[in-house]
C-alpha positions as CSV (number, residue, x, y, z in Angstrom):
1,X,91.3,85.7,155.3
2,X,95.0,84.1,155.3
3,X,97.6,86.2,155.0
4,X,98.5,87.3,151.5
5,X,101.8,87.2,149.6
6,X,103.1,90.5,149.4
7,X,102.3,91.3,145.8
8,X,99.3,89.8,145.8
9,X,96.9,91.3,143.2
10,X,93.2,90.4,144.3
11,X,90.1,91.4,143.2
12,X,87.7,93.7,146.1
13,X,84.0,94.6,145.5
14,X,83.9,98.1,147.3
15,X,85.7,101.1,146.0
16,X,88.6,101.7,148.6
17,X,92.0,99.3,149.5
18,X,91.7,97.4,152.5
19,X,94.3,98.3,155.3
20,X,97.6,96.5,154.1
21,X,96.6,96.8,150.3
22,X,96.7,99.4,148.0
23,X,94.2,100.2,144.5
24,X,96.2,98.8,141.4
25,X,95.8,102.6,139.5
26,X,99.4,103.5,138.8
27,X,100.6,105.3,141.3
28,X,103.7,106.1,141.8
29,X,105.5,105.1,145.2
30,X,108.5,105.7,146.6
31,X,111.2,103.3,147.2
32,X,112.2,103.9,150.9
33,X,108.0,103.3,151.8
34,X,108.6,99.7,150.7
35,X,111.6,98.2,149.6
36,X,110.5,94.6,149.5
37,X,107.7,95.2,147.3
38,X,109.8,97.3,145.1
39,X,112.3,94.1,144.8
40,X,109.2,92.3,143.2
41,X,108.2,95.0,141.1
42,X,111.1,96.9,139.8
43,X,110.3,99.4,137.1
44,X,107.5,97.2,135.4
45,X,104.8,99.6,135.9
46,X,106.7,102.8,136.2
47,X,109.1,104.5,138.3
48,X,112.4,105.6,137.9
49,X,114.2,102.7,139.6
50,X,116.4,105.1,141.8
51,X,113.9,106.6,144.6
52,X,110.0,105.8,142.7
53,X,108.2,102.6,141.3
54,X,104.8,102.0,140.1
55,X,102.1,100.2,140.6
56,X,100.1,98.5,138.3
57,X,97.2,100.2,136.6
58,X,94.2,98.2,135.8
59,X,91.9,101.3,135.8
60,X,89.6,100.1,132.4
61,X,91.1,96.8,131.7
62,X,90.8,93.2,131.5
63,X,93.6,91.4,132.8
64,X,95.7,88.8,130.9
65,X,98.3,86.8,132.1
66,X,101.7,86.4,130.6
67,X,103.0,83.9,127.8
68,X,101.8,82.6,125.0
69,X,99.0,80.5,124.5
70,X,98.2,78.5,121.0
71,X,97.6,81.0,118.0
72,X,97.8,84.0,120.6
73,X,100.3,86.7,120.7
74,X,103.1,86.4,123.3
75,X,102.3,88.9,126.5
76,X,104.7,90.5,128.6
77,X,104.7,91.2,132.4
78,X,103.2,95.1,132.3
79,X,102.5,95.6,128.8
80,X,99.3,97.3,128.1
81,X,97.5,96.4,124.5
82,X,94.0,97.2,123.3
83,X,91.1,99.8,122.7
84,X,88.5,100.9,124.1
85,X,87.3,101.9,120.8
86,X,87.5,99.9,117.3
87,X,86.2,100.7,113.7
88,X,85.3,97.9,111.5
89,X,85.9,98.1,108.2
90,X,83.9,95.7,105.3
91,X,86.4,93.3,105.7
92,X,86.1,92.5,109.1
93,X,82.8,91.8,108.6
94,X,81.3,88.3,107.9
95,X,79.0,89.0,104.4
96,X,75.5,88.6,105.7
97,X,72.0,89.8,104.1
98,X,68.6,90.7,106.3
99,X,65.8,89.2,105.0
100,X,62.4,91.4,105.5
101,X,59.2,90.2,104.0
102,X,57.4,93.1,103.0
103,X,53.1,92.5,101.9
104,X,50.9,94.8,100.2
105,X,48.4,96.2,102.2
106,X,45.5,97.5,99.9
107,X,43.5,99.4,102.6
108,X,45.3,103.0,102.7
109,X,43.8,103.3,105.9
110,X,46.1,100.6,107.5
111,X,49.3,102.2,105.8
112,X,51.7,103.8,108.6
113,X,55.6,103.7,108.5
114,X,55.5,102.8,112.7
115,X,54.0,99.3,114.0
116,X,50.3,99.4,114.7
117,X,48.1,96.2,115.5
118,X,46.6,95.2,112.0
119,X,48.3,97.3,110.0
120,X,51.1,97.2,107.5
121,X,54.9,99.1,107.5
122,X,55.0,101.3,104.6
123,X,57.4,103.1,102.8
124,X,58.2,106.9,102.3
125,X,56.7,108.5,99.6
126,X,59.7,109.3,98.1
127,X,61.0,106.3,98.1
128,X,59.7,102.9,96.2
129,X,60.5,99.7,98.1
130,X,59.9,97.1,95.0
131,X,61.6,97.1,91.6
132,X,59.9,98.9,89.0
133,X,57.8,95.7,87.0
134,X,57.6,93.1,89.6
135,X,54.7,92.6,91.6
136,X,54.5,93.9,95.5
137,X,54.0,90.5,97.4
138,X,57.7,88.9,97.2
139,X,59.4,91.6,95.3
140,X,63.0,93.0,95.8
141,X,63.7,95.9,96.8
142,X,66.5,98.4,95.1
143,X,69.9,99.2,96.2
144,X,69.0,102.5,97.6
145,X,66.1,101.0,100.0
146,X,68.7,99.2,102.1
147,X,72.4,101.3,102.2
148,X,75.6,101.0,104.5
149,X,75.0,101.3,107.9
150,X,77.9,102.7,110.4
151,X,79.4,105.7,108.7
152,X,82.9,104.5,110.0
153,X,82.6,105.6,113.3
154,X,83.7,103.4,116.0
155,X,82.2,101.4,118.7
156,X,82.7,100.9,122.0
157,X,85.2,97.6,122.6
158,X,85.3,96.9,126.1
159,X,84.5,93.3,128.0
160,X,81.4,93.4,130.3
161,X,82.7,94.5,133.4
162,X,81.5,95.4,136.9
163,X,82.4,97.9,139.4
164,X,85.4,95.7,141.2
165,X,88.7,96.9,142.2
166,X,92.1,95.0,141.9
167,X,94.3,95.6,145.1
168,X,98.0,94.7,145.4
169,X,99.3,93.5,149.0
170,X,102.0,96.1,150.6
171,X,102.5,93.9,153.2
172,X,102.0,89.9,153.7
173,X,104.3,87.0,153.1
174,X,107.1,87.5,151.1
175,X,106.9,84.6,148.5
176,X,110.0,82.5,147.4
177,X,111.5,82.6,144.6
178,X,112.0,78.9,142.4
């Protein structure tokens, strides 16, 4: 591998920092340990500008780069947005419908409310899956067969990810500036 630019935020598949590289997690570094990499940085991710500065912290996060692309919202050099967890509410939700064709079976034998080979699902006894008048084969069922789902809680709302590390360079080529 070349030499990187000091800065250099690269992606590593094993769980430590190469020699020259440190984990992008936040930590907080002093000043006098690097001062060049400090002049890149500044007090994006953290520090108190006088004797600390941060790294970045990518621990559970996508990256995103900055700007603004078509339609999207503008994105700033450290900021941090997102959940890991998100609650839909009904209208965030496209309307849909589940269809479920449900037959009569008239052998009580073959009536279970779990899947068996040759048999057919079946129903609660408290409950009546068709509308009162209207024949079992292609009838409807009532409102209370089929309620809400979800009970508001949230759901998990984070990209597919594996288990890689993002390193910065401490040390490497210190890149121009335009």
């Amino acid at each position: 591998m070349s030499e990187p630019f000091l800065g250099q935020i690269q992606i590593f598949g094993f769980n430590f920092a190469p020699n020259g590289w440190a984990l992008c997690a936040g930590q907080i570094m002093p000043i006098s340990q690097n001062t060049a990499l400090f002049s890149l940085l500044g007090t994006v991710y953290g520090g108190d500008g006088k004797s600390t500065y941060g790294l970045p912290n990518f621990q559970g996060s996508a990256v995103c780069a900055v700007g603004q692309g078509p339609g999207l919202s503008d994105r700033y050099l450290g900021e941090t947005f997102g959940s890991d967890n998100v609650t839909l509410i009904s209208n965030e939700m496209p309307m849909h419908s589940h269809g479920f064709n449900v037959y009569n079976q008239g052998d009580a034998s073959k009536r279970h409310g779990t899947p068996v080979s040759g048999d057919a699902l079946s129903a609660p006894g408290s409950i009546t899956p068709f509308v009162a008048g209207t024949p079992p084969v292609g009838g409807n069922f009532p409102a209370t067969m089929v309620m809400p789902a979800g009970g508001s809680q949230p759901h998990a709302n984070q990209q597919p990810y594996l288990s890689l590390n993002f390193c910065i360079a401490l040390s490497g080529v210190f890149p121009q500036r335009p």
